[in-house]
N, C-alpha and C positions, 0 to 999 in steps of 0.2 A: 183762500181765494185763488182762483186758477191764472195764469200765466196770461190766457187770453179772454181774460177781463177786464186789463189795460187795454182800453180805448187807444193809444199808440199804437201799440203791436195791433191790434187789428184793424188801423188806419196804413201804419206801414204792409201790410201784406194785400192791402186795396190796391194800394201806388203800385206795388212792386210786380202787380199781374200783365202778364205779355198782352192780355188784349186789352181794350181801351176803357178804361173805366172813368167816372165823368160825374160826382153829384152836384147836384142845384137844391139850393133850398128856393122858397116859395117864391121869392122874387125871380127866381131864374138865375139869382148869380152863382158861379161856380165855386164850390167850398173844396173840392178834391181832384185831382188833374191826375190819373195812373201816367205811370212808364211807357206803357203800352200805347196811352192817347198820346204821349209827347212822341213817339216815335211815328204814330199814324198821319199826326199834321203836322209835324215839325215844329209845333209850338210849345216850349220848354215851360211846366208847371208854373215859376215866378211869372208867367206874363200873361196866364187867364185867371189863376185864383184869385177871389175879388172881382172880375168883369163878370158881366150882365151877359148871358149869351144869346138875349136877345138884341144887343146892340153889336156884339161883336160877329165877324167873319168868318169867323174858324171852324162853326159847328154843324149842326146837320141842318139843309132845306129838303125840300121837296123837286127843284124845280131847278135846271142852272142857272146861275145868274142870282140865283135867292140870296138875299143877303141877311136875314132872320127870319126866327122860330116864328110858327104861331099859334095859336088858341088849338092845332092838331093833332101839334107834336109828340114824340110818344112820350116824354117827361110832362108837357101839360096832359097827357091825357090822361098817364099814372095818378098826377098828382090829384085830377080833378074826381074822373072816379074809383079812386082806391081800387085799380087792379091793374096787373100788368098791363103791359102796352109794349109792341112792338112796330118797327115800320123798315121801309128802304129808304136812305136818303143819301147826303153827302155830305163830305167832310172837308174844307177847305185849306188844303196844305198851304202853310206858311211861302212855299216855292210859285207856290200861284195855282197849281194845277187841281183838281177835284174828285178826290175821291170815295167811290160809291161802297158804304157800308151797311150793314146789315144793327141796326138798332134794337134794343131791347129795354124797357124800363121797369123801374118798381117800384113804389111807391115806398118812402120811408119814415118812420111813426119815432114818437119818442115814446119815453116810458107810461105816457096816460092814454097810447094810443093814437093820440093825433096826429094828420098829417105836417110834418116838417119837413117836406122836400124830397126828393126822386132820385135813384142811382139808376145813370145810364150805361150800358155795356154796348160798344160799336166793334166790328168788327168787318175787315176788310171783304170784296166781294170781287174775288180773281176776277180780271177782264180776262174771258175765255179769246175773244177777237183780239186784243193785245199780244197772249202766248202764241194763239197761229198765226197772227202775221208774223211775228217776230222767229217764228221758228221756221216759216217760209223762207223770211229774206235773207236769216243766217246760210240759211244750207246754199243761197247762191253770191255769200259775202257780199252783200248791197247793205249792212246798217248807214245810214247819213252818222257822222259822229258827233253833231252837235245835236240831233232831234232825237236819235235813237230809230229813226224811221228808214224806210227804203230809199233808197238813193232816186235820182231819176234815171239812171241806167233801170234798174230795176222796175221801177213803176211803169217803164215803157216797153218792157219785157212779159210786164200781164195788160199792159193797154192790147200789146198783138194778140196775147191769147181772147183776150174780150172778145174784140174784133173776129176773132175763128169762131170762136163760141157763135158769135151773132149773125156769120155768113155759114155756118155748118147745119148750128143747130135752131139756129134764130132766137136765141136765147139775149133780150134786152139788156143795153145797160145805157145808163148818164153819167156825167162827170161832172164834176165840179172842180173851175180853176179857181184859189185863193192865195191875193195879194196881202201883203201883210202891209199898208200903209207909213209911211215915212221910214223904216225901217234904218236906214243908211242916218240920217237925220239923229235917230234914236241911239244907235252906235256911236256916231260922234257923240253924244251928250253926255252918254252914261256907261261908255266900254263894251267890250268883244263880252265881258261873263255875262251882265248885265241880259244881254242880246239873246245870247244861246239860251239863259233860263227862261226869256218872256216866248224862244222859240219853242222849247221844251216843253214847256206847259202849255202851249197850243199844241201840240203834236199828239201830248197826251189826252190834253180833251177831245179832238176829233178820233183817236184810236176811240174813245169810250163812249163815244156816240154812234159809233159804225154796228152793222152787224158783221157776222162771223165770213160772211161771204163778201163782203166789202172790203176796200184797200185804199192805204192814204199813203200816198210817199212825198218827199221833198223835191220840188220840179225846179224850184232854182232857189237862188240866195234868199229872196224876200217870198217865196211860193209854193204852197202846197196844191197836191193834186188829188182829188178824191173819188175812185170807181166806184160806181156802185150799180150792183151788179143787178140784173131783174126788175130795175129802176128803170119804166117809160115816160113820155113827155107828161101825161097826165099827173106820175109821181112826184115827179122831178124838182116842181117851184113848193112843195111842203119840206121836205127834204132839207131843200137850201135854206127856208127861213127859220126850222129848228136849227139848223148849227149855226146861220146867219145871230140868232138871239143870243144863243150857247158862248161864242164868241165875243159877243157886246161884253160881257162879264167880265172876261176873261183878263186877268190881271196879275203883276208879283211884286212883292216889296223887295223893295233895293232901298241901303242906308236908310229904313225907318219909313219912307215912305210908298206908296203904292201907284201904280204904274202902268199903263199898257196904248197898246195901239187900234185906229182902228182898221179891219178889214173888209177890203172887197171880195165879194162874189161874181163867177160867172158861172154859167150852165149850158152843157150841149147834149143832145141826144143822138148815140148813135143811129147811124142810114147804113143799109147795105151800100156794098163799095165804099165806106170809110176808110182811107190809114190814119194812122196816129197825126201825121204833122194836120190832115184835114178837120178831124175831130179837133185835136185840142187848138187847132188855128181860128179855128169859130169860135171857141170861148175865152181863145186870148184878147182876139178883135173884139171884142165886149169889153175886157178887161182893162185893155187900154186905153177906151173911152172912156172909163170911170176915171180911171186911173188920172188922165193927164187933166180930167174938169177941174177948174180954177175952186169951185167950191171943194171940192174933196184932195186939190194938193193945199188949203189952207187948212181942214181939218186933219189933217195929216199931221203937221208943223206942228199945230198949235194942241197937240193929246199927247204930247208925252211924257207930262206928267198928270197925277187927278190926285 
């Protein structure tokens, strides 16, 4: 009898592979958690084996904000018709933020041939837009150090070039101002680390929503800023209500439980003869009409925890 005919040993060299590997049997709960998958979500093997990954947040959807599998998936779809299955989806880190991998499944038989559940293989899917901002705003030392993003020195340093683009070459863009809702409130409750990871993981979901010629940087304490570039009025209100969704989601557990705030939007479209304080003056003035309505400083207060 060979060495790897102990079911161990070739359970341990499943665990033990750098990319993520992941089986469910028919019910969908998880019997196998790889090295690879604890390192991709942050969620350590003892705290999915046994969960249902259709109940639970950590696995792949389709859609941000998804919070289960369904009847599509590429493990249901292994399972249902006996042949591979692959798809794109996401994988929800334990730190709150979401990220986009590349799935694969197969179906898995036991010894009479029958279907007894699926092994999934995920693997990460570079944000190409992530490396070039980030290697943008290195070369002009603007990272913010709690988001990882552009400082607003910096962001206001390609708000001008927009602006040349749009008076040179007439080359469009919009922006999007976003408040991050009770923020200060949420600081007091839960601390400064608490703070920077729920800011963290918004930073990184709006990087992963942009395209490659788009730009998001930190515009103040509680506010992000997002260019986007070839983006006219026509574009502009679809734009905002995917990241507007993308955001509803968006959440990170601290001590056990799960958490987040909510945010407002505003939207301006450049006009020739713009500068920066004109543009983003018009969608702060919006901003702060949301901002200070008696309904939205009570749902502020009252979401920070869920």
């Amino acid at each position: 009898m060979s060495s790897f005919d102990d079911l161990e040993v070739c359970r341990g060299i499943l665990e033990g592979l750098p990319t993520g590997v992941c089986v469910v049997d028919l019910q969908k709960k998880i019997v196998l958690w790889s090295t690879g998958a604890e390192r991709l979500t942050g969620h350590l093997r003892h705290e999915v084996v046994g969960h249902s990954c259709i109940s639970e947040t950590l696995l792949h959807c389709d859609q941000p904000g998804c919070e289960f599998c369904n009847e599509e998936c590429p493990a249901a779809r292994a399972m249902k018709t006996a042949q591979p299955a692959e798809g794109i989806g996401l994988l929800h880190h334990k730190a709150g933020h979401e990220v986009p991998v590349r799935i694969q499944a197969v179906p898995v038989h036991n010894q009479h041939g029958s279907i007894i559940g699926s092994v999934e293989t995920f693997e990460e899917i570079q944000n190409a837009h992530a490396k070039h901002q980030e290697s943008r705003v290195q070369s002009a030392a603007g990272l913010d150090g709690v988001t990882g993003i552009g400082t607003r020195a910096v962001t206001e340093m390609y708000l001008r070039q927009a602006l040349v683009s749009l008076q040179e070459a007439n080359v469009p863009f919009g922006l999007l101002l976003l408040r991050v809702q009770g923020l200060q409130h949420f600081r007091a409750g839960f601390g400064p680390d608490a703070t920077a990871s729920l800011l963290r993981a918004m930073a990184r979901s709006l990087e992963g929503s942009l395209w490659t010629s788009d730009y998001v940087g930190r515009w103040s304490d509680d506010q992000f800023l997002v260019i986007l570039s070839g983006c006219g009025a026509e574009a502009l209100p679809p734009v905002r209500e995917r990241i507007r969704r993308m955001l509803a989601g968006e959440s990170i557990e601290w001590w056990g439980e799960r958490h987040s705030l909510p945010v407002s939007l505003a939207e301006a479209v450049a006009e020739p003869g713009d500068t920066v304080d004109a543009l983003v003056g018009r969608a702060q003035k919006f901003l702060d009409s949301v901002s200070t309505s008696p309904a939205q400083a009570a749902a502020a207060a009252g979401s920070s925890g869920s």
